[in-house]
C-alpha positions in Angstrom: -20.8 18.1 28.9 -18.3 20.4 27.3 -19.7 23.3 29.0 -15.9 24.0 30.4 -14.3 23.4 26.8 -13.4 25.2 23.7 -14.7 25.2 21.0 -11.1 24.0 19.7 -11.2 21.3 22.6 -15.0 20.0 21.4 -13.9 19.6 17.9 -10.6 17.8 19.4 -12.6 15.5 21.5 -14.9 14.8 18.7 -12.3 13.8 16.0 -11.0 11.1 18.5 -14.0 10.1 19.5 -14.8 9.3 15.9 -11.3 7.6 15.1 -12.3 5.0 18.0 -16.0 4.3 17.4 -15.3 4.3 13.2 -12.8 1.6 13.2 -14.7 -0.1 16.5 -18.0 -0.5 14.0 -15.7 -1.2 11.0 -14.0 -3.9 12.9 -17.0 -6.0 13.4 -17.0 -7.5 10.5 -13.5 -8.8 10.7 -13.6 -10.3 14.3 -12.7 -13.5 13.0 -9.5 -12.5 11.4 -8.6 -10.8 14.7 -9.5 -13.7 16.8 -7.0 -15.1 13.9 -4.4 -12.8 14.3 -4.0 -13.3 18.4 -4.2 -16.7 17.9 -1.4 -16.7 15.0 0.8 -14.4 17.8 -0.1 -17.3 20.3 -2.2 -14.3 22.6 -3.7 -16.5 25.2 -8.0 -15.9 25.6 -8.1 -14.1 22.1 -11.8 -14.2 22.3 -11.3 -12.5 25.8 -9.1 -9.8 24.1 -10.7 -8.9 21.3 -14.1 -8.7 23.1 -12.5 -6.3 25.6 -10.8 -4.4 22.9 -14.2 -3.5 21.4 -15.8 -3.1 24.5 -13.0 -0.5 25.2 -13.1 1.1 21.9 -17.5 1.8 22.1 -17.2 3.0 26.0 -13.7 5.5 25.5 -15.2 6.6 22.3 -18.5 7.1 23.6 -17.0 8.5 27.1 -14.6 10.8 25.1 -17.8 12.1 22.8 -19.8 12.9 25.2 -17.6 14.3 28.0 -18.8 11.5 30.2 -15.9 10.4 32.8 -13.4 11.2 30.2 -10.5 10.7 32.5 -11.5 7.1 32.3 -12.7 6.7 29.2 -9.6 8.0 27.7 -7.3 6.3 29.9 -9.0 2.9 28.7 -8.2 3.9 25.5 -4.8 4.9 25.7 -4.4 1.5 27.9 -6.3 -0.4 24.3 -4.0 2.0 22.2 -0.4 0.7 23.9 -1.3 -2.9 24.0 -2.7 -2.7 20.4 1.2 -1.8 19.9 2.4 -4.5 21.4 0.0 -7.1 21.2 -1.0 -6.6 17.0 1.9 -3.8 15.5 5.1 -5.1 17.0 6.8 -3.9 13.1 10.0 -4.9 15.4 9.4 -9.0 15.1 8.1 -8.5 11.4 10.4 -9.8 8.5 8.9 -8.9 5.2 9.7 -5.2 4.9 6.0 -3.7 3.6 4.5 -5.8 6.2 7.1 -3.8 9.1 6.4 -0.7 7.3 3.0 -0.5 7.4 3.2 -1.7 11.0 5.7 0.6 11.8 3.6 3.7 10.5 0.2 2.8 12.5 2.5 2.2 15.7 3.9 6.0 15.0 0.4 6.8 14.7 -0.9 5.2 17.7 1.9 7.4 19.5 0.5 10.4 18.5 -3.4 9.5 19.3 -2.2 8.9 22.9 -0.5 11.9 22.6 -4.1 13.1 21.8 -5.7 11.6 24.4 -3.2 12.8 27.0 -4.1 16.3 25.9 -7.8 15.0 26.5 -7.0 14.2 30.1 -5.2 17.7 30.4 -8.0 19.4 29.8 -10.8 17.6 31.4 -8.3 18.3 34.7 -8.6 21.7 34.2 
C-alpha cells in the first residue's frame, strides 16, 4: 500500500479519495431527491442507478485510499464521474442560466478529477 508512491502521490491519492467518500456519505441523506432527479430526467431503474453510484463512490474511494486495486477502483470512478456528466450535469439541456452555470462549473470540474484519477492510474502503472 503506497510503499511504491511519493509522498506527493499519497497526499494526491488521499485528497481524491476524500472528495468521493465526503460527498458519497453527504449524499445519503438526499437519496430521495436523487432518486427524484433520475426520475424527473426519465433515467430508467433510478433506484438501480443511484444504488450503484454509491456503491461506486465507497469502493473507488476506498480502493483509491488505500492503494487497493486502484486501477479499478479509479477506473469505476472515472466511469461514475462521466455518466454523472451526462446523466445529472448535462448544463447543455438546461434553460434557466444560474441553473446551466452552476451545472456547467461541476461538469468542468468533473473533467479535471478524471484528469486526477488518470494521473492515479499512471502512477499505480509505474
Amino acid at each position: 500500500m503506497h510503499a511504491d508512491h511519493s509522498l506527493l502521490e499519497i497526499i494526491a491519492y488521499v485528497c481524491i479519495a476524500f472528495l468521493f467518500l465526503y460527498r458519497g456519505v453527504d449524499s445519503l441523506r438526499d437519496i430521495q431527491m436523487h432518486l427524484d432527479n433520475m426520475k424527473f430526467h426519465n433515467i430508467p431503474f433510478p433506484k438501480i442507478f443511484v444504488i450503484l453510484g454509491f456503491i461506486s463512490m465507497f469502493l473507488g474511494g476506498l480502493s483509491v485510499l488505500f492503494d487497493y486495486y486502484v486501477v479499478y477502483g479509479a477506473s469505476l470512478l472515472i466511469l461514475f464521474v462521466v455518466l454523472a456528466n451526462f446523466l445529472y450535469h448535462h448544463f447543455w439541456s438546461m434553460e434557466e442560466p444560474m441553473r446551466k452555470r452552476t451545472h456547467l462549473w461541476i461538469f468542468c470540474n468533473n473533467i479535471g478529477v478524471t484528469g486526477g484519477l488518470l494521473m492515479v492510474i499512471a502512477t499505480s502503472l509505474d
